[in-house]
C-alpha positions in Angstrom: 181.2 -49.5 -73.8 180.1 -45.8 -74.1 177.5 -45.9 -71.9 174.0 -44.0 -73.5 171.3 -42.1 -71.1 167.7 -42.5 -72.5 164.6 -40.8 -71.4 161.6 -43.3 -72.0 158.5 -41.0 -72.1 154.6 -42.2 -71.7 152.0 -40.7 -71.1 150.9 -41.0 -67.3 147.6 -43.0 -68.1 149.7 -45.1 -70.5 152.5 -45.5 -67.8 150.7 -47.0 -65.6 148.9 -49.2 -68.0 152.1 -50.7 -69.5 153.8 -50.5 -66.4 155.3 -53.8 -67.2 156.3 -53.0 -70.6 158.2 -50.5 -69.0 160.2 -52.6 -66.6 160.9 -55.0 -69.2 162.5 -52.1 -71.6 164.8 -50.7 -68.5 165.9 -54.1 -67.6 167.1 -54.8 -71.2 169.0 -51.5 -71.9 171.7 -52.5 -69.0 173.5 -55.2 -70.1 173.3 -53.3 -73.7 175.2 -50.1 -71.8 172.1 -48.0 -71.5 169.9 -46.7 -68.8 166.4 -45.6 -69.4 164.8 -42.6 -67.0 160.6 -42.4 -67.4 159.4 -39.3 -67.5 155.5 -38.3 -68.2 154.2 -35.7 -70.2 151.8 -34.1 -67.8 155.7 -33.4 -65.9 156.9 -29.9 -67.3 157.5 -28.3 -70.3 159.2 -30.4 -73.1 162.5 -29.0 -72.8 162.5 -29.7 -69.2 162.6 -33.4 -69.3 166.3 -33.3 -71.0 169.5 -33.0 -68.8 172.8 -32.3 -70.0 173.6 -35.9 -70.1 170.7 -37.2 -72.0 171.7 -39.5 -75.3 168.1 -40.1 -77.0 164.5 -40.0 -76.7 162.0 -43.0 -76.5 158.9 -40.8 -77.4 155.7 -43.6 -76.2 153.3 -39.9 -75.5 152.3 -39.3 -79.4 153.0 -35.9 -78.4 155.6 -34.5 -81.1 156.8 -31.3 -79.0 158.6 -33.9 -76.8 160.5 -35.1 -80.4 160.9 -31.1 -81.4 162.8 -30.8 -78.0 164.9 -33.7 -78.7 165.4 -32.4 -82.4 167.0 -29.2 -80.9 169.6 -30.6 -78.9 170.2 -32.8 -81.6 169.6 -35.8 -80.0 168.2 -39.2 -81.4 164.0 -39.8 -81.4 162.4 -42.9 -81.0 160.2 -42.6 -83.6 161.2 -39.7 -85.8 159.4 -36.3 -85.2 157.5 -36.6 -88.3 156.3 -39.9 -87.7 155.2 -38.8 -84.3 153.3 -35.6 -85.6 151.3 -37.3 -88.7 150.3 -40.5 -87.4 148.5 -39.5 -84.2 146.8 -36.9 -85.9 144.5 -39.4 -88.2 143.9 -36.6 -91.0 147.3 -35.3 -91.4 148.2 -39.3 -91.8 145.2 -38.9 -95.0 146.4 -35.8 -95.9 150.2 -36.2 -96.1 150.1 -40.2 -97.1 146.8 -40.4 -99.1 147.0 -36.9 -100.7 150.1 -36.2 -101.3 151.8 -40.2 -101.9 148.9 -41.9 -103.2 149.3 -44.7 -100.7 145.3 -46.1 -101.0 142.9 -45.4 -98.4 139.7 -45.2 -97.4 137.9 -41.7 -98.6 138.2 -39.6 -95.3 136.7 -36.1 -94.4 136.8 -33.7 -91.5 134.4 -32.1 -90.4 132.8 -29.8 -87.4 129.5 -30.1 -85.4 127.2 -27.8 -87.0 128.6 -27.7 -90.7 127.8 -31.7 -91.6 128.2 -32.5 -95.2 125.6 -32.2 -97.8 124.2 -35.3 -99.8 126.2 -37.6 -97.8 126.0 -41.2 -98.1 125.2 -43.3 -95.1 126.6 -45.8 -93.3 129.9 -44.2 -92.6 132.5 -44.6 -89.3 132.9 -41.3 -87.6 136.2 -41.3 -85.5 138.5 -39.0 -83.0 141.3 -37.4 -85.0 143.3 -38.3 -82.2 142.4 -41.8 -81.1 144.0 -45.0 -80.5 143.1 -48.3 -79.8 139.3 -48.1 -81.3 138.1 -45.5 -79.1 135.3 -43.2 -80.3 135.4 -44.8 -84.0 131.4 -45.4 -84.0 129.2 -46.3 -86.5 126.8 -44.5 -88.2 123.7 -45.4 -90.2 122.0 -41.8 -91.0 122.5 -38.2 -90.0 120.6 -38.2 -87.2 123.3 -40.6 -85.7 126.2 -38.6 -87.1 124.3 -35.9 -85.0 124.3 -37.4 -81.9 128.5 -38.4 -82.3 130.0 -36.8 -79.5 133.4 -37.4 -80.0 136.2 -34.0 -80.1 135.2 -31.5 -82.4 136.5 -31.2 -85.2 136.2 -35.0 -85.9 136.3 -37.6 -89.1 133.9 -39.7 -91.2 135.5 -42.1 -93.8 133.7 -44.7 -96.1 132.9 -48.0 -94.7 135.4 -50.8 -95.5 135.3 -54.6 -94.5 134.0 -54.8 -91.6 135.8 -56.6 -88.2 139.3 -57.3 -90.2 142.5 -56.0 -90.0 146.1 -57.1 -89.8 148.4 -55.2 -87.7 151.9 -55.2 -89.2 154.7 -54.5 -86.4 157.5 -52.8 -87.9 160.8 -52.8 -86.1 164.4 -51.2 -87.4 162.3 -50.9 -91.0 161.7 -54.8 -91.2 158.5 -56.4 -90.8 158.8 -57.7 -87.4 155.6 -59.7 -87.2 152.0 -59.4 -88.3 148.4 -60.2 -86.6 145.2 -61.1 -88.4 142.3 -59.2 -85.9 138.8 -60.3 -86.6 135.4 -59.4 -85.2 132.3 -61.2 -84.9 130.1 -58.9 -82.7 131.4 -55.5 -83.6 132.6 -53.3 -86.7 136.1 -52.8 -85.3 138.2 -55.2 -84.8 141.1 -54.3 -81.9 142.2 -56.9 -79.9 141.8 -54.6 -76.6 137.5 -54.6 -77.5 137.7 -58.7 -77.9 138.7 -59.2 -81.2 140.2 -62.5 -81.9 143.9 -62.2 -83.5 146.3 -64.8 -85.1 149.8 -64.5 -86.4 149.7 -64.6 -89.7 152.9 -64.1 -92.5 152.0 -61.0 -94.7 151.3 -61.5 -98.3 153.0 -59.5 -101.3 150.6 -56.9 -101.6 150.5 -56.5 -97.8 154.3 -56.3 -97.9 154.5 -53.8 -100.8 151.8 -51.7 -99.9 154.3 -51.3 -96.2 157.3 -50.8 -97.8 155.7 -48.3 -100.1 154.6 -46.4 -96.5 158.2 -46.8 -95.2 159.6 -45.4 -98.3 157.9 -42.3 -97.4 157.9 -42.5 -93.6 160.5 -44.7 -92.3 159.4 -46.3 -89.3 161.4 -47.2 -86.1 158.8 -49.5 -83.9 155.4 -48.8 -84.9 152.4 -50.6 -86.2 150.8 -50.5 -90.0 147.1 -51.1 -90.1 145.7 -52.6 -93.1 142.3 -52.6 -93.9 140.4 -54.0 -97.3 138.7 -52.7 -99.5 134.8 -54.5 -100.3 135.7 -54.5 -103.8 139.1 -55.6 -102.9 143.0 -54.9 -102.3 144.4 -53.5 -99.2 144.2 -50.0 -97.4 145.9 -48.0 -95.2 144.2 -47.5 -91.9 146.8 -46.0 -89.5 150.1 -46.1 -88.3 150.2 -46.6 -84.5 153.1 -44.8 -83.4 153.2 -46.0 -79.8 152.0 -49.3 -81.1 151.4 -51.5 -78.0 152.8 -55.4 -77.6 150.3 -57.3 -76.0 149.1 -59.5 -78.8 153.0 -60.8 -79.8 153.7 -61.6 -75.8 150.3 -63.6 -75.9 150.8 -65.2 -79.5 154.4 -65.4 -80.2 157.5 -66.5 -78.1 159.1 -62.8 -79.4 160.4 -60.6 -76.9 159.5 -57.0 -78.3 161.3 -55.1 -75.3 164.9 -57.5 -75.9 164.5 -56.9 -79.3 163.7 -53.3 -79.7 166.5 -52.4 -77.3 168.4 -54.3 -78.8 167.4 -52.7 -82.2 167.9 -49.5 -80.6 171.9 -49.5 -79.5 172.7 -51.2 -82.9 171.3 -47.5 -84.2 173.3 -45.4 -81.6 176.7 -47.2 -81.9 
């Protein structure tokens, strides 16, 4: 077996975090003829993480110059480039998906301290352009509180959908891998990492057309779809989560994400 040299890359606060995860993705890629090096982004430039004998690139930092790198030297990315440069940037995702594709989402605007929108129509959810995992996604009830959001400036508002609901749809190889109902009694988001309560669930045809419509667009390694709904009905886009995290399918399924994705992974370099 031609043996293949990953790098696995994280961020370091997200390395140590899913330290485990980590482990559990290097102990897999032996038996399947691979070995798996971590390296973090804060480590050197992005061409500096690559050696001469480096076969692919696991890119967990949501930073896309890591994927550009790995792009020159012709070399495999975990997920593609483009996946990695529009999804963590949450208007680009609006922009290129919503504006250019059509796929339906929730009316989003950016916008910068100082320069707030005329005649604008409260409640609204102001959010990072750059978060994950519910972070500074607040929400607002009148401009004085769309004043006082201190999240990164420039930042987003975006029309209120159904509140404390979403299903997160785990994509693997470009299948639907599995899929989590997230739900919210005590707060307007509904992540599993703020308390949210989650069940596996098996997506409905809408839910599966509106991801294959994304796919056919952006095809997707290992990520997450978010899907949100509409009050007056039908499904939405929220986000892709590029580095999407497996906590919820360890706890609620008897999957093996790492086995599987590295397993998925030397199917695609053979």
């Amino acid at each position: 077996m031609n043996r293949k040299n990953g790098i696995l890359l994280y961020a370091p606060e997200d390395a140590a975090r899913n330290r485990w995860f980590i482990e559990q993705l290097c102990h897999y890629a032996e038996p399947e003829g691979m070995s798996l090096r971590l390296c973090l982004s804060d480590s050197g430039e992005p061409d500096e993480i690559f050696s001469e004998d480096s076969s692919f690139l696991i890119n967990r930092s949501r930073l896309a110059a890591y994927s550009q790198a790995a792009d020159r030297r012709n070399l495999p990315c975990i997920n593609s480039t483009a996946v990695t440069a529009i999804t963590n940037d949450k208007y680009q995702t609006y922009l290129y998906l919503h504006g250019k594709h059509d796929i339906p989402m929730a009316a989003t605007q950016q916008i910068r301290r100082g320069s707030l929108p005329e005649n604008q129509r409260y409640p609204l959810v102001a959010k990072p352009a750059d978060g994950h995992g519910g972070a500074g996604v607040t929400w607002i009830r009148n401009e004085n509180g769309l004043l006082k959001y201190s999240a990164a400036d420039p930042f987003l508002i975006q029309e209120p959908v159904v509140t404390g609901w979403d299903v997160r749809i785990y994509i693997l190889g470009g299948e639907i891998y599995s899929a989590v109902l997230r739900t919210s009694d005590s707060d307007f988001r509904s992540n599993f990492s703020l308390g949210g309560k989650a069940q596996i669930i098996t997506p409905d045809t809408e839910m599966r057309e509106l991801v294959d419509r994304v796919q056919q667009i952006l095809p997707l390694d290992f990520a997450g779809v978010d899907l949100l709904r509409h009050p007056e009905g039908g499904y939405l886009l929220g986000e892709i989560e590029d580095a999407v995290g497996c906590r919820m399918l360890y706890q609620l399924t008897a999957l093996d994400p790492a086995k599987d994705f590295i397993r998925y992974l030397r199917s695609r370099l053979s």
